[in-house]
C-alpha positions in Angstrom: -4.4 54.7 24.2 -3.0 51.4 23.5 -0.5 51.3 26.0 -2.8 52.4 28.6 -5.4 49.1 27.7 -2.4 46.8 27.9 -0.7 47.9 31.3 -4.3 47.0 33.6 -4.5 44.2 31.7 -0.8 43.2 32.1 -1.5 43.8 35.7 -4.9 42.1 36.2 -3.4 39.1 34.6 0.0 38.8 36.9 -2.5 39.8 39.6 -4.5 36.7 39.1 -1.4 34.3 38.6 0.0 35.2 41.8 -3.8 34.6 43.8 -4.0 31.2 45.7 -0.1 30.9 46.2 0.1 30.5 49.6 -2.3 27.5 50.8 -1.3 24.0 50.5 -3.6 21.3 49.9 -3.0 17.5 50.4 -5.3 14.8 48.6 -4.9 11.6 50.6 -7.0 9.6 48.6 -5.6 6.4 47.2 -4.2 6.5 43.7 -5.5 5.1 41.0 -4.4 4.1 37.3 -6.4 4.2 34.1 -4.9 1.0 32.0 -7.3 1.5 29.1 -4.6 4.9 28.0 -1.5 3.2 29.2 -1.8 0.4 26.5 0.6 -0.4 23.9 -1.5 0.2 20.6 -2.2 -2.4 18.9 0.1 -3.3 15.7 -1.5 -1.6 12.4 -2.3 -3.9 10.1 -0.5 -4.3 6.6 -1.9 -1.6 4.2 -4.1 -0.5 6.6 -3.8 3.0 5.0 -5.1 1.6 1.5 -8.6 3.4 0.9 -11.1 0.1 0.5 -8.7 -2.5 2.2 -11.5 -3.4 4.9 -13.7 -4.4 1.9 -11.4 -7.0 0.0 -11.8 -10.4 1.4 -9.0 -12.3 1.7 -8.7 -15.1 -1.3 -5.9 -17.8 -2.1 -7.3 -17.1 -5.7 -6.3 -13.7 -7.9 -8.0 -13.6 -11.1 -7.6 -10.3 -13.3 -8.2 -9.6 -16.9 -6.1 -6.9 -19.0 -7.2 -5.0 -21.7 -6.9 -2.3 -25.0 -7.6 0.4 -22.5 -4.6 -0.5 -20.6 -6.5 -1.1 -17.5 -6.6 -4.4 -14.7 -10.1 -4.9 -14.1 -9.6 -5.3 -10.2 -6.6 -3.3 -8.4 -6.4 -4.3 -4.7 -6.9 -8.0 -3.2 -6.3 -9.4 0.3 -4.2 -12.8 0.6 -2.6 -14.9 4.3 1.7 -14.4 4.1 2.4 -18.4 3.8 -0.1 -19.6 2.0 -0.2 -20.7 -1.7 -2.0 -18.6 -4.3 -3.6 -18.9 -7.3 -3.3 -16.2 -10.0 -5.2 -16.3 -13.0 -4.3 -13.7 -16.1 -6.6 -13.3 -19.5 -5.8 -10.6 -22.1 -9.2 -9.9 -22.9 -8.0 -7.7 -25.3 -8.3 -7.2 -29.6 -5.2 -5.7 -30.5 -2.2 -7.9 -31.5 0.3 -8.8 -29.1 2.9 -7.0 -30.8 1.5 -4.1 -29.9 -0.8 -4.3 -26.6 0.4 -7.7 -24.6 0.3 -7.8 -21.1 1.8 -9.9 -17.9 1.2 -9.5 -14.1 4.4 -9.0 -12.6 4.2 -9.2 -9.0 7.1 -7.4 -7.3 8.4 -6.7 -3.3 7.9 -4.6 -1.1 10.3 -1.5 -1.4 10.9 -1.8 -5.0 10.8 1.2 -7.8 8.0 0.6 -10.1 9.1 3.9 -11.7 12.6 2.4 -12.1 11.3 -1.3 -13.2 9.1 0.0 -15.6 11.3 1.9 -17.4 13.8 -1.1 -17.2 11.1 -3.1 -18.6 11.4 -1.7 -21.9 14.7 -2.8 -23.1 13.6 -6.4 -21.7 12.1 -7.6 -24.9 13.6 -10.8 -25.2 13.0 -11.5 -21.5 9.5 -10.7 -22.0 9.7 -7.3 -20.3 10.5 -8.4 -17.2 14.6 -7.0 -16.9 16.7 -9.5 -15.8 19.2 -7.7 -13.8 16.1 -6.6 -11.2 15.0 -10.5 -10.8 15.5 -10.6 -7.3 12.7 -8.0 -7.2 10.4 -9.8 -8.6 8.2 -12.5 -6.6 6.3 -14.2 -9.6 5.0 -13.5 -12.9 2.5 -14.5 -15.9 3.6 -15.3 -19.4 3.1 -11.9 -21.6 0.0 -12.8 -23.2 -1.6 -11.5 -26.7 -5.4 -11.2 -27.3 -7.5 -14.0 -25.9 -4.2 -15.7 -23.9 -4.3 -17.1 -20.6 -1.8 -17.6 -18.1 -2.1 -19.4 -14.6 0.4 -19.3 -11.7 0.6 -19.9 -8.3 2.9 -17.8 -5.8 3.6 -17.3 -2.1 4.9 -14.8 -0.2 6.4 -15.5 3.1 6.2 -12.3 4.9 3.1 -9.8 5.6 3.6 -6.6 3.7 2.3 -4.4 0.7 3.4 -5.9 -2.6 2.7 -4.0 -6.0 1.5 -5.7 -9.3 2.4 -4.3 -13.1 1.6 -4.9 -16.5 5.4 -4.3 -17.3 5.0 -4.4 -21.4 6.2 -1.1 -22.4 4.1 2.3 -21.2 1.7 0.0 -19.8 3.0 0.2 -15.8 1.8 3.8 -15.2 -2.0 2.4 -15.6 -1.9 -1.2 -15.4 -0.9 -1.4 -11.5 -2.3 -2.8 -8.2 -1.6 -4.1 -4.9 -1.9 -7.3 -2.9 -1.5 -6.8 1.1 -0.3 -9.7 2.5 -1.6 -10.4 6.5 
């Protein structure tokens, strides 16, 4: 019974393909062209795809606090490529720096934080910050024990993603962020 269902409807359907075959119709009306879909999108934006990007104002001014709960109190801020930045770092933490110390390590675009922070460890007398992975490192705080502050002030020339680390041991896997650069 099958069969029989699909051969009219095999045949209704080439029936109706092949209706209207033989007339020609000419439009002689002038072309036109629709610019608005034929335009180049627009550039996206550096970190555009960052959930809450659109609600960071851009600052020349970082501050951040680190703590025994091995967290950044802000992750994500907004700065102009070229232009001199502040960045202000407090440990606002209790335990000794021997054992919870942290740094804002500010590092380019591309790199491994997996792979730095790992390196980081055996960079105790560098203060965790390896030397042989310099180059991908853009600026960084003092490691800082409880109540320490550290001030610097960076630029980065080129628009881009850049991530930021705690990079005292284990410490990287929480203690992260990002700074987009327009």
């Amino acid at each position: 019974m099958k069969k029989l269902l699909f051969v009219p409807a095999l045949a209704t359907a080439l029936f109706l393909a092949s209706c209207g075959g033989g007339e020609t119709k000419t439009d002689n009306s002038a072309a036109t062209t629709d610019t608005t879909s034929a335009q180049a999108p627009a550039e996206e934006k550096p970190g555009a795809d960052i959930p809450g990007i659109n609600d960071v104002a851009v600052t020349d001014h970082i501050e951040l606090t680190g703590d025994d709960q091995l967290k950044f109190d802000k992750t994500l801020f907004k700065i102009k490529a070229g232009q001199n930045v502040k960045l202000s770092m407090k440990n606002i933490g209790k335990m000794p720096k021997e054992a919870m110390a942290h740094n804002v390590v500010i590092l380019a675009p591309g790199t491994d934080v997996q792979a730095f922070g790992e390196a980081a460890v055996k960079a105790k007398t560098n203060d965790h910050i390896p030397a042989d992975m310099m180059s991908e490192v853009i600026a960084h705080t003092k490691l800082l024990g409880p109540g320490e502050s550290d001030e610097i002030t960076f630029k980065v020339t080129d628009p881009g993603v850049y991530d930021f680390i705690c990079s005292f041991p284990g410490h990287f896997g929480t203690m992260r962020g990002k700074i987009v650069a327009e």
